[in-house]
Z-matrix of the N, CA and C atoms (Angstrom, degrees):
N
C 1 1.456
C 2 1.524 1 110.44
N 3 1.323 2 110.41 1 -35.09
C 4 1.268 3 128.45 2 -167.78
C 5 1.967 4 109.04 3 -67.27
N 6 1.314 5 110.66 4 -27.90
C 7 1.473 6 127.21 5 -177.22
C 8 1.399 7 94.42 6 -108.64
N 9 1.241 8 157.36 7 37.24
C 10 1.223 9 163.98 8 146.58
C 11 1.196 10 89.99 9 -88.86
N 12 1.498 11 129.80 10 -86.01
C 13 0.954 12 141.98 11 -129.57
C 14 1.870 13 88.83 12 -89.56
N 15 1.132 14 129.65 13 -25.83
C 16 1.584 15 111.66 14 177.11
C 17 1.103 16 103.26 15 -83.14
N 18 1.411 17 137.52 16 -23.75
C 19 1.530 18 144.62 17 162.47
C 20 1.077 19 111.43 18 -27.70
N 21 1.344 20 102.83 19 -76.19
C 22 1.537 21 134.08 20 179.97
C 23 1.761 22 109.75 21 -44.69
N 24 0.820 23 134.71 22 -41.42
C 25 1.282 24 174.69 23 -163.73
C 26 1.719 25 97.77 24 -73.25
N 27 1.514 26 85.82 25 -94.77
C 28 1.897 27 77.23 26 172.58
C 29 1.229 28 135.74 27 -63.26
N 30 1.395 29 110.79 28 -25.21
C 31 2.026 30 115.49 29 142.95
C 32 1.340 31 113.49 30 -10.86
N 33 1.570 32 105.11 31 -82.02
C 34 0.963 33 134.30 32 171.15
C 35 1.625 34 125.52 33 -15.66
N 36 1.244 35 112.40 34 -69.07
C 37 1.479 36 140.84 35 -164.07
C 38 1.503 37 103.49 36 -97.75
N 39 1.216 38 114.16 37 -4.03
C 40 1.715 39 117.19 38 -169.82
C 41 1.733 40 85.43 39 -102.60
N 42 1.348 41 115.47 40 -57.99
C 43 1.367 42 102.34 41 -173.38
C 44 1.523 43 120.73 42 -114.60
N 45 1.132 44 117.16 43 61.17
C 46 1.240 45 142.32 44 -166.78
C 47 1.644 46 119.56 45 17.46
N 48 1.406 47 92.95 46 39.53
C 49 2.032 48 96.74 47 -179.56
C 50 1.656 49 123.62 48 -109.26
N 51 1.240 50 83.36 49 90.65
C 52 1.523 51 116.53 50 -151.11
C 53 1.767 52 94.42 51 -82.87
N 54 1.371 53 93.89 52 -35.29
C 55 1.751 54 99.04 53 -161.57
C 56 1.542 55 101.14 54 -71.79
N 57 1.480 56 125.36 55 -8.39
C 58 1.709 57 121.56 56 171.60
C 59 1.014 58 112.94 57 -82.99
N 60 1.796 59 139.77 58 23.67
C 61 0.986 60 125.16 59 -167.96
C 62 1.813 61 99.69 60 -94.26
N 63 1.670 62 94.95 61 -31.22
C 64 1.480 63 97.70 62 -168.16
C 65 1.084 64 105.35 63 -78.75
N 66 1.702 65 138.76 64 -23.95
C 67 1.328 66 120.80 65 -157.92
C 68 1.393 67 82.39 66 -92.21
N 69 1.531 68 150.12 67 -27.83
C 70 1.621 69 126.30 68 -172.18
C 71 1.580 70 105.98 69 -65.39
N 72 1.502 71 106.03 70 -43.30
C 73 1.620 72 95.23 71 -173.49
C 74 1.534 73 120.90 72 -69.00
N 75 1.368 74 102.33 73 -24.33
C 76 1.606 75 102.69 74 165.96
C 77 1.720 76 113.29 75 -69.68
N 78 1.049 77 123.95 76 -53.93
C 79 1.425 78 128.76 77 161.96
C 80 1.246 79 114.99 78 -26.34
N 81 1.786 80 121.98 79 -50.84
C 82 1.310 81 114.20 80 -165.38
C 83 1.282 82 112.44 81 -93.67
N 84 1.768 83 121.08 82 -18.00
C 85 1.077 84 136.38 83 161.48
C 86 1.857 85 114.51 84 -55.80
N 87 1.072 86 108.70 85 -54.35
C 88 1.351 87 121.33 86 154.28
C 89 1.798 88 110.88 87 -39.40
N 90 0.467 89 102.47 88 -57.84
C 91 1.985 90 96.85 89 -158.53
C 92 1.964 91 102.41 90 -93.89
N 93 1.677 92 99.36 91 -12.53
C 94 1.382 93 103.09 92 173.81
C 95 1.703 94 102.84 93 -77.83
N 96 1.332 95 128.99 94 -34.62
C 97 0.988 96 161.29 95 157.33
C 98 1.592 97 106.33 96 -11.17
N 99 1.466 98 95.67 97 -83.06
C 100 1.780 99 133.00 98 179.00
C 101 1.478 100 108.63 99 -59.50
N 102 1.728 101 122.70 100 -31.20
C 103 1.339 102 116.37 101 175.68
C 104 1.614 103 109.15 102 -80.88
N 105 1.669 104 111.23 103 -54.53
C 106 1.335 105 96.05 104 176.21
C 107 1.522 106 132.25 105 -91.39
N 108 1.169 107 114.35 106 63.03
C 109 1.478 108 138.76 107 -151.98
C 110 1.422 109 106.40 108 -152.76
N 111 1.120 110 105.35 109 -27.89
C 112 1.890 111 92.82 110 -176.19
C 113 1.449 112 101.63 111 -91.57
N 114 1.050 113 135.04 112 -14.58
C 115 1.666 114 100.55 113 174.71
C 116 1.478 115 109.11 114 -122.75
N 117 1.332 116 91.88 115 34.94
C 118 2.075 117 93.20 116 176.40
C 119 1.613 118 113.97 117 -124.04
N 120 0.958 119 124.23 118 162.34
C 121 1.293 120 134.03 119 -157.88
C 122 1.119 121 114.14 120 -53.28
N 123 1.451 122 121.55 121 -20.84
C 124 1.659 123 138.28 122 -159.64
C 125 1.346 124 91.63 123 -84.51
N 126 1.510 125 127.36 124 -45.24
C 127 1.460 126 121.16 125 -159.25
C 128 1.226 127 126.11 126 -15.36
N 129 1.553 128 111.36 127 -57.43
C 130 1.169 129 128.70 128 -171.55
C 131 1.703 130 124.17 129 -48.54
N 132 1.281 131 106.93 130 -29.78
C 133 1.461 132 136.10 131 -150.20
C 134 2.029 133 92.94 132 -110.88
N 135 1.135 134 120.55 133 -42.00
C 136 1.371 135 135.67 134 171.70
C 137 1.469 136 105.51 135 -64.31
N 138 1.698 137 120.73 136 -40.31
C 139 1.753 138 130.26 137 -169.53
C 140 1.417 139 90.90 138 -75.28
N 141 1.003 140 117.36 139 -28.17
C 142 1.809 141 120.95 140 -167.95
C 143 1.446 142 108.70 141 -54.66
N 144 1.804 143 116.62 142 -51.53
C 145 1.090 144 121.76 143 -161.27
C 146 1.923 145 115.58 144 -87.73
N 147 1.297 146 97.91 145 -3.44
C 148 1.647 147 97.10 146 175.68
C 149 1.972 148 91.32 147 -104.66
């Protein structure tokens, strides 16, 4: 996981695309979101917004 993410990383910094940093962490924030959300009380309130 750890070489994914430095991969990703020197992608990054090799071709100056700096501006994907925010949409992955929103993405993963997003879908981290959706995993711990389905079996807790909030769900309901989380289904609302998609």
């Amino acid at each position: 996981m750890i070489d994914l993410i430095k991969d990703l990383w020197g992608f990054m910094a090799d071709r100056k695309k700096f501006w994907l940093a925010p949409i992955i962490v929103i993405l993963l924030l997003l879908g981290a979101l959706v995993v711990f959300g389905q079996g807790s009380a909030i769900a309901p309130f989380i289904y609302t917004l998609f």
